[in-house]
C-alpha positions as CSV (number, residue, x, y, z in Angstrom):
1,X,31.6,19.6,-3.2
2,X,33.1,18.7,-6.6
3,X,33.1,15.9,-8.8
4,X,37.1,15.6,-8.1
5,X,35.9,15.7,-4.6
6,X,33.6,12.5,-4.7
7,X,36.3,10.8,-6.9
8,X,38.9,10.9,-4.6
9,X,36.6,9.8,-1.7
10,X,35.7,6.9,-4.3
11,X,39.6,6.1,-4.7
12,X,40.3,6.1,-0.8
13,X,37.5,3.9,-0.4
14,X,37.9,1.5,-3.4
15,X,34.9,1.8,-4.0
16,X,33.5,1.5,-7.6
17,X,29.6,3.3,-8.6
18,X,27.7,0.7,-10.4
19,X,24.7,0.7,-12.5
20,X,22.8,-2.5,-10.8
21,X,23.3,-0.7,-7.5
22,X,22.0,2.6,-9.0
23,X,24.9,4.4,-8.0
24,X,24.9,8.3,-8.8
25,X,26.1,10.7,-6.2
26,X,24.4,13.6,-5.6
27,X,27.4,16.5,-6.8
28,X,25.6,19.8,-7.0
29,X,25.7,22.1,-4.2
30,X,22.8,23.8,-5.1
31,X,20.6,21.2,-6.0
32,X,21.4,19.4,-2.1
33,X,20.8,23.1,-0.9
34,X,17.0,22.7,-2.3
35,X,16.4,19.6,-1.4
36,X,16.9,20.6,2.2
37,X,15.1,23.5,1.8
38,X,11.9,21.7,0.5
39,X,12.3,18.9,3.0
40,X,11.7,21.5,5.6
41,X,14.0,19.6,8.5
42,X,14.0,20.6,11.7
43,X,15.6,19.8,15.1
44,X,14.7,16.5,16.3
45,X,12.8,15.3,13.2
46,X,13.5,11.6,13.0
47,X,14.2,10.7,9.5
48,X,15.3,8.0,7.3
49,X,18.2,8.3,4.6
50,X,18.2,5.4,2.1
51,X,21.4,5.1,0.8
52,X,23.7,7.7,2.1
53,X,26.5,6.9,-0.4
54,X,29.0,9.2,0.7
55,X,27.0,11.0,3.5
56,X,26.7,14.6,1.6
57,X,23.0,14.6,1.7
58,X,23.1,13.0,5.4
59,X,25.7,15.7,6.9
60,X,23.0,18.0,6.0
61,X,20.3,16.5,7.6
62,X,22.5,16.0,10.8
63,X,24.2,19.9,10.8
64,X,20.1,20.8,10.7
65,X,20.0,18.8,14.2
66,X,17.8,15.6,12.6
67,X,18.2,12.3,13.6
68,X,18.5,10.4,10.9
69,X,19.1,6.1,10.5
70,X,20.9,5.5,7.5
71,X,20.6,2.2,5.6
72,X,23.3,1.4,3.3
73,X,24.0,-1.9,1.5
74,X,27.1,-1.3,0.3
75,X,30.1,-2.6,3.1
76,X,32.5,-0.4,1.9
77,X,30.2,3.2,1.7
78,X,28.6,1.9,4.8
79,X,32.2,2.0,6.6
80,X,33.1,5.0,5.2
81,X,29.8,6.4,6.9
82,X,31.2,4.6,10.7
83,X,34.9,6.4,9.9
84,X,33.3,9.8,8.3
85,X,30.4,10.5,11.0
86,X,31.8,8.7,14.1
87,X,31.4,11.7,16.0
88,X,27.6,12.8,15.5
89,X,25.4,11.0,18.1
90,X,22.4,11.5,16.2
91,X,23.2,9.1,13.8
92,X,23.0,5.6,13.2
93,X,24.4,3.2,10.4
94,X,22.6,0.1,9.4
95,X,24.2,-2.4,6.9
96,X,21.6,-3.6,5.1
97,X,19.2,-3.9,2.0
98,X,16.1,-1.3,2.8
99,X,13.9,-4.0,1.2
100,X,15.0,-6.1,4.1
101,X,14.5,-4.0,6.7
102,X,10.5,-3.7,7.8
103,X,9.0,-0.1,8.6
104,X,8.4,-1.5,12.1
105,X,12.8,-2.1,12.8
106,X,12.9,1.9,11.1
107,X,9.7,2.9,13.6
108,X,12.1,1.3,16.6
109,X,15.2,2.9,15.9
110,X,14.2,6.2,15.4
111,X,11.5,5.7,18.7
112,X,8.4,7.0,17.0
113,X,7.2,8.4,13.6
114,X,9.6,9.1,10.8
115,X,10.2,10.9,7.7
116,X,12.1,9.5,4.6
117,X,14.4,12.3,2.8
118,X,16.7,10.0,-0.1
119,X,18.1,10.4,-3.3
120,X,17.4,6.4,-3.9
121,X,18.1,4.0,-6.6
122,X,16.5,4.1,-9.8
123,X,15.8,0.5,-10.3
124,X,13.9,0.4,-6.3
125,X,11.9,3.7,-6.9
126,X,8.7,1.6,-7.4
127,X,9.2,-0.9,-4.5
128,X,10.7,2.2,-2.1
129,X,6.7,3.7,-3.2
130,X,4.7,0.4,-2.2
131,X,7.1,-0.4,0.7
132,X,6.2,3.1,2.5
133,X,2.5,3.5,0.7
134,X,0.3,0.7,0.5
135,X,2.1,-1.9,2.2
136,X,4.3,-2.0,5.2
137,X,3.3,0.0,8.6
138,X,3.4,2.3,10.0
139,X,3.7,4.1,7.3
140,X,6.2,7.8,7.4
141,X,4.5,11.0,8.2
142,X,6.0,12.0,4.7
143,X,8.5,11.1,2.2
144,X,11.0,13.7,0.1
145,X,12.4,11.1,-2.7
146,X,14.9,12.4,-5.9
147,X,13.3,10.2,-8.7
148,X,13.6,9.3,-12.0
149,X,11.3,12.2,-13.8
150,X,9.3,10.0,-15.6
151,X,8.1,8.3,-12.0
152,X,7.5,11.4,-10.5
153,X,5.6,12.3,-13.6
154,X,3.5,9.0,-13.5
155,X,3.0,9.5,-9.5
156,X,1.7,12.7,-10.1
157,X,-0.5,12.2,-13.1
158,X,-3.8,12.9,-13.2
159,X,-6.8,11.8,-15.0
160,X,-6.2,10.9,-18.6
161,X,-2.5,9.3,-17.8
162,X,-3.5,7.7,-14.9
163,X,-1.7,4.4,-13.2
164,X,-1.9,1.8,-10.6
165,X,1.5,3.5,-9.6
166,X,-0.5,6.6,-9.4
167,X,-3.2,5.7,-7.6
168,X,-1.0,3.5,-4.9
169,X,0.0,7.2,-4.4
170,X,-2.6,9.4,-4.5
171,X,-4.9,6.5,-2.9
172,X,-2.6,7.4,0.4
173,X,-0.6,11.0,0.1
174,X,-0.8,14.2,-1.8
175,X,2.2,14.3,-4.2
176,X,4.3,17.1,-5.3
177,X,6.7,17.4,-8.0
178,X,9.0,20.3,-6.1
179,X,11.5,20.2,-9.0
180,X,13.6,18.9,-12.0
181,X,17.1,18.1,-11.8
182,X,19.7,17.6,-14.2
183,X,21.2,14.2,-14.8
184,X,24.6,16.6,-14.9
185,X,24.0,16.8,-11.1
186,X,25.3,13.5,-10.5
187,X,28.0,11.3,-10.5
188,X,28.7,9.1,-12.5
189,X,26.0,10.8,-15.0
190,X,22.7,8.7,-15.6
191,X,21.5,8.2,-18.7
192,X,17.6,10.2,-17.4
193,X,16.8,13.8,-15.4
194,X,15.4,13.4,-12.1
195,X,12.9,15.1,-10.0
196,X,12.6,16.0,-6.4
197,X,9.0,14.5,-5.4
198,X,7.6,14.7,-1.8
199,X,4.5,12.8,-0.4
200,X,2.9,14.3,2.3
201,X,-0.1,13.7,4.4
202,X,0.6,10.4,4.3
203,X,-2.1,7.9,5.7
204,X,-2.1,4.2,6.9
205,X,-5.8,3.6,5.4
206,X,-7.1,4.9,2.2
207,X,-8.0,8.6,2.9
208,X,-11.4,8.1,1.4
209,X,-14.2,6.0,2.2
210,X,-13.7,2.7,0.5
211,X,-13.3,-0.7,1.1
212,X,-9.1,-1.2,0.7
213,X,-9.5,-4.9,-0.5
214,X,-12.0,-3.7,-3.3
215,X,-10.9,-0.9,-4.3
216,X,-7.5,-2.8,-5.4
217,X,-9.6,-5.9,-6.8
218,X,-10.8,-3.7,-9.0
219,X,-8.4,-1.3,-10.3
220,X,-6.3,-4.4,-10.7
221,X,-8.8,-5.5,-13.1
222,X,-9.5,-1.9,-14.2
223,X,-5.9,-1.8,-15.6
224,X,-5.7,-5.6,-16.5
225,X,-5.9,-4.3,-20.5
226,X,-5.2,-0.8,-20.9
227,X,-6.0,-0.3,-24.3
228,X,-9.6,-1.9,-23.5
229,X,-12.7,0.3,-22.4
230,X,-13.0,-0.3,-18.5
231,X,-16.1,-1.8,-18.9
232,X,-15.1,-4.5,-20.9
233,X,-12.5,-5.3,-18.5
234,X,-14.6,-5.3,-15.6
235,X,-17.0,-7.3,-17.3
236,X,-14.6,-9.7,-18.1
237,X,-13.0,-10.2,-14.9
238,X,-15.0,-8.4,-11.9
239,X,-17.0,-10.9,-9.4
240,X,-19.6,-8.9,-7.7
241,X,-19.0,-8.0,-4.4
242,X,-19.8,-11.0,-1.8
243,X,-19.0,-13.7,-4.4
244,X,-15.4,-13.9,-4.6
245,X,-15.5,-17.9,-5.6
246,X,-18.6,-18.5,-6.8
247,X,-17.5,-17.4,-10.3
248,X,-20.5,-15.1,-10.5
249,X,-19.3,-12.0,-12.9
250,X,-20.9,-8.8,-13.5
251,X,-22.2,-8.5,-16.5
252,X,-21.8,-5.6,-19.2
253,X,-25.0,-4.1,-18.4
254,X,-24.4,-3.6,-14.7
255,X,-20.9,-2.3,-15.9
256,X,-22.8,0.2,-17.6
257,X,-25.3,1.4,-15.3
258,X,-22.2,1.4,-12.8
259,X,-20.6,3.8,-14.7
260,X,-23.4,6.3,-15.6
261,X,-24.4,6.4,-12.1
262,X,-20.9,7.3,-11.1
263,X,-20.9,10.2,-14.1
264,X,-18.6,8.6,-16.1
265,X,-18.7,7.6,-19.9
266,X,-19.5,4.1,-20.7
267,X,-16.4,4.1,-23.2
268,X,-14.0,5.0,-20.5
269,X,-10.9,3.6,-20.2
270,X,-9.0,3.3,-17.0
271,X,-5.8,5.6,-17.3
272,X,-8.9,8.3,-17.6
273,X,-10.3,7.9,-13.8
274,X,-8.7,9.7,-10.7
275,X,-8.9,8.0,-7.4
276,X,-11.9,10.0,-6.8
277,X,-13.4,8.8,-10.1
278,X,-12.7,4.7,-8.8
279,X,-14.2,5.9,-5.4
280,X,-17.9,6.4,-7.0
281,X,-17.4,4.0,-9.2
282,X,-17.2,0.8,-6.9
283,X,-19.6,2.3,-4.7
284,X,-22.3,2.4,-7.6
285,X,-20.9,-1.8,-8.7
286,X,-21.4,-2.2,-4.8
């Protein structure tokens, strides 16, 4: 597999990459060698492609006997797919926008649980997260993802450069950064590296013991002013528990006995707290 390689298949298909359809195929042998090393397939694992492009990464999941649903948007890669892979029987070819199609339609036509393996679009990466994490079910049993490095950075952060994006993460899977790779690995070239990032373990509910809805209420308003000490920002913002329109806020001092109960400074900000760290905190402002 070659650069020369995709480019013809581009030509044949008149097909032209684009940058608002986040377009960069996947042209290093080795790199698609590792990715299906650290996705671990095996035989009959079910397992969701998002945007095959031109199938490389898909006729390895297939030539490891997966069954994989691939969901392209693009009409012309998605009948290249029909015309490339027409003989494979354990693989199917949806037209459509993955942001469009609900986990419950993937969950159908792969008849039971799923993994996602995809090198997706940059400009999706967040909504791909939520869609699969803390949103839509049922959830995968794991995701393998090739991100922008800077996301998989963010995912996998941990206390001191903590995010929402990070905790929507951690809140629900254990993250992994496997590897780094080259923007020279694709085509066309992006402007950014990427990294290989796999979620495992992943869980429909939070996989600690917390209320969903208030945990979210407030890291929301955690993270409402980054900059700002989190207890001035819950103070500001934060109803107590059981009041949600009365208009009843909890005051600075509760903030602050909040956080010295949970063993955490009172001039801590936000990005500092692990999910852990949230955890004890709104059970001591509940």
């Amino acid at each position: 597999m070659t650069v020369n390689f995709i480019k013809n298949l581009a030509r044949e298909f008149d097909i032209r990459p684009t940058s608002q359809k986040g377009q960069n195929f996947l042209v290093d042998e080795d790199v698609l060698a590792r990715i299906i090393e650290r996705a671990d397939i095996r035989r009959a694992d079910k397992v969701l492609e998002i945007g095959p492009g031109f199938g490389i990464l898909t006729k390895q999941l297939l030539d490891k006997g997966a069954v994989v649903l691939a969901v392209e948007m693009d009409k012309k890669l998605a009948n290249h797919m029909r015309e490339t892979f027409s003989e494979y029987k354990n693989l199917q070819i949806l037209e459509k926008d993955i942001l469009k199609v609900s986990n419950q339609e993937i969950y159908d036509a792969l008849h039971g649980e799923f993994r996602v393996v995809s090198n997706i679009p940059y400009q999706i990466t967040g909504k791909i997260i939520k869609k699969f994490l803390s949103s839509d079910l049922p959830k995968p049993k794991d995701a393998v993802l090739l991100v922008q490095k800077e996301v998989a950075e963010r995912v996998c952060a941990k206390a001191g450069d903590m995010s929402l994006l990070a905790l929507s993460v951690q809140l629900y899977s254990d993250p992994k950064i496997c590897f780094d790779v080259s923007k020279d690995a694709f085509w066309p070239v992006p402007k950014v590296d990427s990294s290989l990032l796999r979620m495992q373990n992943i869980s429909e509910k939070p996989r600690y013991d917390v209320d969903e809805s208030r945990f979210w209420q407030v890291a929301r308003i955690g993270f409402s002013s980054p900059r700002k000490q989190l207890r001035n920002n819950l103070a500001n913002g934060l109803p107590a528990k059981g009041w949600p329109s009365s208009g009843w806020q909890i005051n600075q001092a509760d903030v602050k006995l909040a956080l010295h109960e949970a063993g955490l400074s009172e001039t801590a900000r936000a990005q500092e707290l692990d999910v852990k760290d949230w955890i004890k905190l709104i059970h001591t402002l509940d």
